[in-house]
N, CA, C and O atoms as a GROMACS GRO file, in nm:
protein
  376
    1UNK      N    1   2.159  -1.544  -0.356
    1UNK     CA    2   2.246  -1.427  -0.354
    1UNK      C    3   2.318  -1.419  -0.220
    1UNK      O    4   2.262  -1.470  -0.124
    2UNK      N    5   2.442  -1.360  -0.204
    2UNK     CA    6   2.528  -1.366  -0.089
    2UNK      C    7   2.449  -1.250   0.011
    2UNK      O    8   2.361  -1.175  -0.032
    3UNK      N    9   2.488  -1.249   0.124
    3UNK     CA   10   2.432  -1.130   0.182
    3UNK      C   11   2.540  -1.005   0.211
    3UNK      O   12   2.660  -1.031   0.221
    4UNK      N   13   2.486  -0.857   0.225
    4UNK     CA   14   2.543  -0.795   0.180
    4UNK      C   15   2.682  -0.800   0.351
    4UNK      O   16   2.671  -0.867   0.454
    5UNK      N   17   2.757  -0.732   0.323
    5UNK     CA   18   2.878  -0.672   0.449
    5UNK      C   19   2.861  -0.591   0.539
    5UNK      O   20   2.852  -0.469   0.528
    6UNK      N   21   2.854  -0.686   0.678
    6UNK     CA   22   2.776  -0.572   0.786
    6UNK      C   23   2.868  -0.463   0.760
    6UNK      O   24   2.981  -0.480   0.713
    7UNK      N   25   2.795  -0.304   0.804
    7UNK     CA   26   2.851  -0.215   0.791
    7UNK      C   27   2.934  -0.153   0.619
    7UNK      O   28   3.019  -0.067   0.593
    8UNK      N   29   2.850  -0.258   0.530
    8UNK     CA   30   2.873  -0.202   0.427
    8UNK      C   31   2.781  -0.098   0.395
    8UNK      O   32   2.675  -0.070   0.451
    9UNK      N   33   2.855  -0.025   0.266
    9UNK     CA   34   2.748   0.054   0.188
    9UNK      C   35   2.663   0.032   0.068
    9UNK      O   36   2.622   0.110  -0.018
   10UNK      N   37   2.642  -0.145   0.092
   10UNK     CA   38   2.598  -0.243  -0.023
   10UNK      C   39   2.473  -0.196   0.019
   10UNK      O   40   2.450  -0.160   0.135
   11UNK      N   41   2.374  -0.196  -0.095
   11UNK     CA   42   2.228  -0.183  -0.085
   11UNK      C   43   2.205  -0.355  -0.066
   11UNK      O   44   2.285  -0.444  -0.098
   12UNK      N   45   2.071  -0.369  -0.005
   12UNK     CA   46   2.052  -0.529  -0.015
   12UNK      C   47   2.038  -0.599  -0.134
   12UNK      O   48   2.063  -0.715  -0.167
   13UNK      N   49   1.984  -0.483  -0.202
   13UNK     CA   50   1.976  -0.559  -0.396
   13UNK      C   51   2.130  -0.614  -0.445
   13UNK      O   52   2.169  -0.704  -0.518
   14UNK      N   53   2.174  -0.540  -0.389
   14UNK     CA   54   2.353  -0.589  -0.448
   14UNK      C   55   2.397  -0.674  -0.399
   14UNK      O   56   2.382  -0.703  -0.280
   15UNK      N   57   2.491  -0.761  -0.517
   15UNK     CA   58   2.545  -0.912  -0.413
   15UNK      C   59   2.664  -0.864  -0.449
   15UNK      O   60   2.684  -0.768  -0.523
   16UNK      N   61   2.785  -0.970  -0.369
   16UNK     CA   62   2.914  -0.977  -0.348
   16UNK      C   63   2.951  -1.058  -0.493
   16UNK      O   64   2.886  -1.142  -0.555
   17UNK      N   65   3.054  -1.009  -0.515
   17UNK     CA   66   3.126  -1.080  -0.653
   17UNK      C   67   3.136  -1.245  -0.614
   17UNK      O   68   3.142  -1.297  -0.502
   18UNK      N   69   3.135  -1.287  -0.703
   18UNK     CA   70   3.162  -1.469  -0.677
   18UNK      C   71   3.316  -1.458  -0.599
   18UNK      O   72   3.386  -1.361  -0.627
   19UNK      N   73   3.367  -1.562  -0.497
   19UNK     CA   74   3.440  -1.588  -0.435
   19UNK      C   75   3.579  -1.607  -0.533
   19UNK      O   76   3.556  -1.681  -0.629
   20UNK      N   77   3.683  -1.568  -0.529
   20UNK     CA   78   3.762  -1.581  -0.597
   20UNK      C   79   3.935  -1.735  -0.572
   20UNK      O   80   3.995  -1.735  -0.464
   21UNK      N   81   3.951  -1.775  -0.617
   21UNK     CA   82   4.034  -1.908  -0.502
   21UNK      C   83   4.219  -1.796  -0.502
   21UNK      O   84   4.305  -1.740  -0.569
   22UNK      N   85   4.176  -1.830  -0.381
   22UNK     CA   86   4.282  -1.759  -0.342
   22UNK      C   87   4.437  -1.775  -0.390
   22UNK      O   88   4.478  -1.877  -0.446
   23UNK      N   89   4.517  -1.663  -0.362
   23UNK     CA   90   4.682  -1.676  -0.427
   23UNK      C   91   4.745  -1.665  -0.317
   23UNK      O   92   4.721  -1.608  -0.211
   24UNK      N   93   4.878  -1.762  -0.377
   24UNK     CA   94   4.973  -1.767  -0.267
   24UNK      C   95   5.070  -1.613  -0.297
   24UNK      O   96   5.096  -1.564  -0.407
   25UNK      N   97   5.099  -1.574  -0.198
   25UNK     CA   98   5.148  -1.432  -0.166
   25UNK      C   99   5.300  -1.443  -0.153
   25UNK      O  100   5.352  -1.514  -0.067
   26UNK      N  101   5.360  -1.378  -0.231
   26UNK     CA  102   5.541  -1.346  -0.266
   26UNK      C  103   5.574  -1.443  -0.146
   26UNK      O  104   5.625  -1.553  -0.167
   27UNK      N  105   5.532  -1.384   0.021
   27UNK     CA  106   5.614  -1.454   0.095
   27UNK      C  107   5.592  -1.570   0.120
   27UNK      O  108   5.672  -1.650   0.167
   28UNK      N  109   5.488  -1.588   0.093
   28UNK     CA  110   5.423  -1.753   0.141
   28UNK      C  111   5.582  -1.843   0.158
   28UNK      O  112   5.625  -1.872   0.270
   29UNK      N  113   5.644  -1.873   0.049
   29UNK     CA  114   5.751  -1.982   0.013
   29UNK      C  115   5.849  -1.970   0.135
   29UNK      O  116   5.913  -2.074   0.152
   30UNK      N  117   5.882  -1.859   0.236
   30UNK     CA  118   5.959  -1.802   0.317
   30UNK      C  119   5.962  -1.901   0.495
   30UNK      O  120   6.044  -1.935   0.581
   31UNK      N  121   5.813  -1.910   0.465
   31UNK     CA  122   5.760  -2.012   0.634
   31UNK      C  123   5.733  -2.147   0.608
   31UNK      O  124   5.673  -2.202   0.516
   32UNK      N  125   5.796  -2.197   0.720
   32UNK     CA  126   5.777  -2.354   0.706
   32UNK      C  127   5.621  -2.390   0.784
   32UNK      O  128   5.542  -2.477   0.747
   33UNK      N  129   5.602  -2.297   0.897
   33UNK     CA  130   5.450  -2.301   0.969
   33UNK      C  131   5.381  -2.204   0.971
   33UNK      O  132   5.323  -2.164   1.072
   34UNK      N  133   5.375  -2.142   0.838
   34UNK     CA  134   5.278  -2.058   0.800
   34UNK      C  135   5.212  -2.025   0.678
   34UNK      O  136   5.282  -2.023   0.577
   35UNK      N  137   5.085  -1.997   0.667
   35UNK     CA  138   5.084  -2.009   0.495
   35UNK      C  139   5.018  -1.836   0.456
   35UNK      O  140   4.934  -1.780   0.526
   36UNK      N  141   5.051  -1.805   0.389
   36UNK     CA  142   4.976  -1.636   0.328
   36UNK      C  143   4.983  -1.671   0.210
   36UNK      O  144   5.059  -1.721   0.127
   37UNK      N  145   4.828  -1.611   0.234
   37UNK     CA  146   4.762  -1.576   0.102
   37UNK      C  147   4.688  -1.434   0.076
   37UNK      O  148   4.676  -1.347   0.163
   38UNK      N  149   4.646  -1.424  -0.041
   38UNK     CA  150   4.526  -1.342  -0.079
   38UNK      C  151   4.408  -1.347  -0.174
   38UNK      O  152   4.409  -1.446  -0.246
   39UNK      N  153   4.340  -1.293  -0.184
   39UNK     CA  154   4.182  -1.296  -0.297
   39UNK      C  155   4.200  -1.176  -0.361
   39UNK      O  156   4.220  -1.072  -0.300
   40UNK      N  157   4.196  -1.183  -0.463
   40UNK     CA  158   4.202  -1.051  -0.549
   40UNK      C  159   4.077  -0.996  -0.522
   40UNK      O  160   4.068  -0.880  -0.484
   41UNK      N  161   3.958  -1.080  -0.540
   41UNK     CA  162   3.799  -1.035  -0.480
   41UNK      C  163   3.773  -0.939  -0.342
   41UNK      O  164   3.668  -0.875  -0.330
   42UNK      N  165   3.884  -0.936  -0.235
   42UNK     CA  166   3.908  -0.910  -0.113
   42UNK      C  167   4.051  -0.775  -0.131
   42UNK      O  168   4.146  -0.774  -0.053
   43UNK      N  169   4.039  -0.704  -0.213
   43UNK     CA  170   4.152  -0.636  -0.191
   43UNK      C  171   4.220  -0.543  -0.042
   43UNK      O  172   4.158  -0.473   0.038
   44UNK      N  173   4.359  -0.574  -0.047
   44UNK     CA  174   4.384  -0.517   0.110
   44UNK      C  175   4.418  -0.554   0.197
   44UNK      O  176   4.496  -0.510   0.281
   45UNK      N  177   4.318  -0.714   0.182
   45UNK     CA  178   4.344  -0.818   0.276
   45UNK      C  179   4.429  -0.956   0.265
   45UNK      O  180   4.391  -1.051   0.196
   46UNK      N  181   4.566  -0.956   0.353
   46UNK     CA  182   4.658  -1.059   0.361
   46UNK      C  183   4.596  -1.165   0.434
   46UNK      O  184   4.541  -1.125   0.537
   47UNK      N  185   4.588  -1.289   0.412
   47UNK     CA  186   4.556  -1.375   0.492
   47UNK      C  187   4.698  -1.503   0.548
   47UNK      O  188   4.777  -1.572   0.484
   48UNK      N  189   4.670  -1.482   0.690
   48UNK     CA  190   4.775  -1.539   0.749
   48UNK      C  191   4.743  -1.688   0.807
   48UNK      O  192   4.653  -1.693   0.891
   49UNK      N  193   4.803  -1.807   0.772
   49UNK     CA  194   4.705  -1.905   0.852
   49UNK      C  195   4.827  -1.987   0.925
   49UNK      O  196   4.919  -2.020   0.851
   50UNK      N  197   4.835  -2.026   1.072
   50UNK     CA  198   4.928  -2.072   1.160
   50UNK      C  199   4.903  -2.208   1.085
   50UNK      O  200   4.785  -2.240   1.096
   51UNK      N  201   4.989  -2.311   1.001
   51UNK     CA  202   4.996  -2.435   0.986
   51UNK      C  203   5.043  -2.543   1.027
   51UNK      O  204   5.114  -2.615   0.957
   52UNK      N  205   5.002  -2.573   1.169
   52UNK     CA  206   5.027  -2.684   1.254
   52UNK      C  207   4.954  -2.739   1.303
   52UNK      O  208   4.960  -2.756   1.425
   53UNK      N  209   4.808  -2.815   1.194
   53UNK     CA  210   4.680  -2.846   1.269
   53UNK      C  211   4.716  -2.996   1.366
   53UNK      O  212   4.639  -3.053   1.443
   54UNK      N  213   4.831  -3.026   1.336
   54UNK     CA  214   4.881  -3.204   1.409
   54UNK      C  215   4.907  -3.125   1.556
   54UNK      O  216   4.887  -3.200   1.651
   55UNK      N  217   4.933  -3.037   1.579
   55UNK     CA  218   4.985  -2.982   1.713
   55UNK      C  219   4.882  -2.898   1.786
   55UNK      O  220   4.891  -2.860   1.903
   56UNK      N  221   4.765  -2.868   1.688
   56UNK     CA  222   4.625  -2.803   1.715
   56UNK      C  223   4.673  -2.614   1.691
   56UNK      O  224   4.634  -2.516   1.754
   57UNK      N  225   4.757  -2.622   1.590
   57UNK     CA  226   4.884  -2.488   1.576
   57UNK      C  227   4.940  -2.443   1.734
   57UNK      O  228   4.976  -2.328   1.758
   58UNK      N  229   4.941  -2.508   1.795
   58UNK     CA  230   5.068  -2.476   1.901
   58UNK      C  231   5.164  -2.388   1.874
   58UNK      O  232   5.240  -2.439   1.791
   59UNK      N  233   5.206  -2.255   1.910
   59UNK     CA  234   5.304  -2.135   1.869
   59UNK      C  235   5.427  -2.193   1.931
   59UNK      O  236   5.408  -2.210   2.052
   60UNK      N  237   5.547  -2.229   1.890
   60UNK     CA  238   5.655  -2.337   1.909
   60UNK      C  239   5.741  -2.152   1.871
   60UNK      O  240   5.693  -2.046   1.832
   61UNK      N  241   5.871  -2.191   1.907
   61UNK     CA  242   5.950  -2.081   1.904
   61UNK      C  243   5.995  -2.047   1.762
   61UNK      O  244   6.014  -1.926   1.748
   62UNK      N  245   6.022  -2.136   1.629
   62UNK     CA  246   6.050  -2.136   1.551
   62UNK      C  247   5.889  -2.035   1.452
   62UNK      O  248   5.904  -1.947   1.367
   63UNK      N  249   5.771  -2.083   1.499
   63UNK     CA  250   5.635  -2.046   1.442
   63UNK      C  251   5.647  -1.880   1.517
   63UNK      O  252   5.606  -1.782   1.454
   64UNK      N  253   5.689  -1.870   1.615
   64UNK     CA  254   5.658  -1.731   1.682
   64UNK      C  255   5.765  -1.640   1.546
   64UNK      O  256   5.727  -1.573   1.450
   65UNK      N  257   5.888  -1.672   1.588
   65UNK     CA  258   5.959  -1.623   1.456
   65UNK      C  259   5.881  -1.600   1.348
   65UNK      O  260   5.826  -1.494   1.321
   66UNK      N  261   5.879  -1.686   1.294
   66UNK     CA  262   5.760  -1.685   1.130
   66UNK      C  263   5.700  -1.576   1.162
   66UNK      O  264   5.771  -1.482   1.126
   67UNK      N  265   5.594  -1.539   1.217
   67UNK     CA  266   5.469  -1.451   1.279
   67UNK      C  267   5.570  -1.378   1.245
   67UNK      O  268   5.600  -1.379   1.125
   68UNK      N  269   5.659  -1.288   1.351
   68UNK     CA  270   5.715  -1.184   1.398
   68UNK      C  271   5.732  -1.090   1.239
   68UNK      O  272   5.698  -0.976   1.203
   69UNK      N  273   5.828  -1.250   1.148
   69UNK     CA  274   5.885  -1.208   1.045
   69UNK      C  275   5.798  -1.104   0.942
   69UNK      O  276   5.812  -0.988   0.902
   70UNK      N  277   5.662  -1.258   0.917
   70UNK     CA  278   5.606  -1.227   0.827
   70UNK      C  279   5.511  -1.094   0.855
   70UNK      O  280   5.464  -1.030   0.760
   71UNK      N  281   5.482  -1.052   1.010
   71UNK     CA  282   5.408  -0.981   0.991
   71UNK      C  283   5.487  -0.785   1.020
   71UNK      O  284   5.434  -0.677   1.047
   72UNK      N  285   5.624  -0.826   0.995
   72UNK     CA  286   5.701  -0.673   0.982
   72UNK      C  287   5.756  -0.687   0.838
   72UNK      O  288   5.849  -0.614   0.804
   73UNK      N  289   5.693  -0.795   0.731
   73UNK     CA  290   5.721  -0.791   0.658
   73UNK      C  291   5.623  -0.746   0.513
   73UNK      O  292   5.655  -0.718   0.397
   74UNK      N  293   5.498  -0.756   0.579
   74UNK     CA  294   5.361  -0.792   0.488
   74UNK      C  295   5.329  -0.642   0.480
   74UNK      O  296   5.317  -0.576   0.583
   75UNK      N  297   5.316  -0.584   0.349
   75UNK     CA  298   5.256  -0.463   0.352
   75UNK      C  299   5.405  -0.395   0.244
   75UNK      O  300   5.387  -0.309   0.157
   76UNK      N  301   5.546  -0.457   0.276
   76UNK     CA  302   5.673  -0.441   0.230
   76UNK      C  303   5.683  -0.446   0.062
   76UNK      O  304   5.751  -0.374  -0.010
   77UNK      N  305   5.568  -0.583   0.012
   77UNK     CA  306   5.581  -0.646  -0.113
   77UNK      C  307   5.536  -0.595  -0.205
   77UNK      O  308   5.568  -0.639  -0.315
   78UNK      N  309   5.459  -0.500  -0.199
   78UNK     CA  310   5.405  -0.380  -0.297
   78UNK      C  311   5.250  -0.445  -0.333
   78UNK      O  312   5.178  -0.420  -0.429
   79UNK      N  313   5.225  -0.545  -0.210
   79UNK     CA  314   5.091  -0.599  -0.221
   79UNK      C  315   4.971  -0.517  -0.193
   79UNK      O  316   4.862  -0.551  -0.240
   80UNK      N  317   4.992  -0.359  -0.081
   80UNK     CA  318   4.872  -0.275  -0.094
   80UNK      C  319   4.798  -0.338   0.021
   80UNK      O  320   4.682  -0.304   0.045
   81UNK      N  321   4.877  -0.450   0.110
   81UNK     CA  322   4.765  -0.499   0.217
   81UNK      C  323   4.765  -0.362   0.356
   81UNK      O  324   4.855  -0.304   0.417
   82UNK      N  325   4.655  -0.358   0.357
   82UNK     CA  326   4.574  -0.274   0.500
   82UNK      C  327   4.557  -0.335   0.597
   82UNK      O  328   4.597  -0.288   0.704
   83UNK      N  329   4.472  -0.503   0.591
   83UNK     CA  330   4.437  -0.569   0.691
   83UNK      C  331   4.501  -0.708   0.708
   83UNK      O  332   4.509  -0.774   0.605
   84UNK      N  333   4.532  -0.743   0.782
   84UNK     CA  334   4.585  -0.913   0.785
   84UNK      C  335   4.487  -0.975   0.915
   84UNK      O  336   4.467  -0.939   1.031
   85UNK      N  337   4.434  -1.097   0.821
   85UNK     CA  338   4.348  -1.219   0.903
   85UNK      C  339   4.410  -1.296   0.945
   85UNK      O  340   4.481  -1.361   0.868
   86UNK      N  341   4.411  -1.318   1.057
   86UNK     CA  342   4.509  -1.427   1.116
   86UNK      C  343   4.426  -1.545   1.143
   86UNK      O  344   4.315  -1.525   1.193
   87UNK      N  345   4.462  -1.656   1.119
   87UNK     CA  346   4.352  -1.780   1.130
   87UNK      C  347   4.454  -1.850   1.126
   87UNK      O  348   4.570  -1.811   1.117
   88UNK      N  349   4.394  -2.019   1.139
   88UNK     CA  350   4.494  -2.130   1.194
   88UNK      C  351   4.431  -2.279   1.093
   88UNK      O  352   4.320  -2.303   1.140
   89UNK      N  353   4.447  -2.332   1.033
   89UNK     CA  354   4.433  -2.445   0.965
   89UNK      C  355   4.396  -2.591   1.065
   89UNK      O  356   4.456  -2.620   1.169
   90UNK      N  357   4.295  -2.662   1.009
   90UNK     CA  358   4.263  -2.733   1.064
   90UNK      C  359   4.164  -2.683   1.239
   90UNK      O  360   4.127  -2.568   1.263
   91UNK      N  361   4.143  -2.810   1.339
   91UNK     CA  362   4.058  -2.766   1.435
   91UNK      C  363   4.098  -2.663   1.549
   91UNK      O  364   4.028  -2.593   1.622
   92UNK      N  365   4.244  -2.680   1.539
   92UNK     CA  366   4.324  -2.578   1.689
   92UNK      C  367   4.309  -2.429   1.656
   92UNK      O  368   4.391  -2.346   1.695
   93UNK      N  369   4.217  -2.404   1.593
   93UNK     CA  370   4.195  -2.187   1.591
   93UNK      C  371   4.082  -2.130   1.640
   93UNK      O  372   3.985  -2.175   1.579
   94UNK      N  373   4.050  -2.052   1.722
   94UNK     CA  374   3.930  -1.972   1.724
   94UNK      C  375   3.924  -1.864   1.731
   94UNK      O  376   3.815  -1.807   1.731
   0.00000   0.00000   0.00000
């Protein structure tokens, strides 16, 4: 069984729904070095991932753009997102 969500209001008897494979999100198609997604399992939450693991995602001026764009844009699409995860593909994220 999964364990429950710190700071949830899951009892420990309760597990988390099975993991759902994630969807590419309206804007995804928009960035050339960026990818968004979401989990329907995860509602709320946009996931943002910097895609330049050959450069270790290095923020290049064209990628800062992307960011800027996508993130005065996310919340616009009638997607209902609250939170956005920002993460980076491949080894260059922490």
């Amino acid at each position: 069984t999964a364990p429950a969500r710190v700071g949830s209001t899951m009892s420990p008897s309760q597990t988390l729904p099975p993991p759902q494979p994630a969807k590419t999100h309206p804007l995804d198609e928009n960035y050339s070095f960026l990818s968004i997604k979401y989990h329907e399992s995860v509602p709320f939450v946009t996931v943002v991932a910097l895609n330049r693991p050959k450069k270790r995602n290095a923020i290049n001026a064209q990628m800062w753009k992307e960011i800027g764009d996508a993130f005065a844009s996310i919340g616009t699409t009638g997607d209902g997102c609250r939170c956005v995860l920002l993460t980076g593909s491949g080894k260059g994220f922490c």
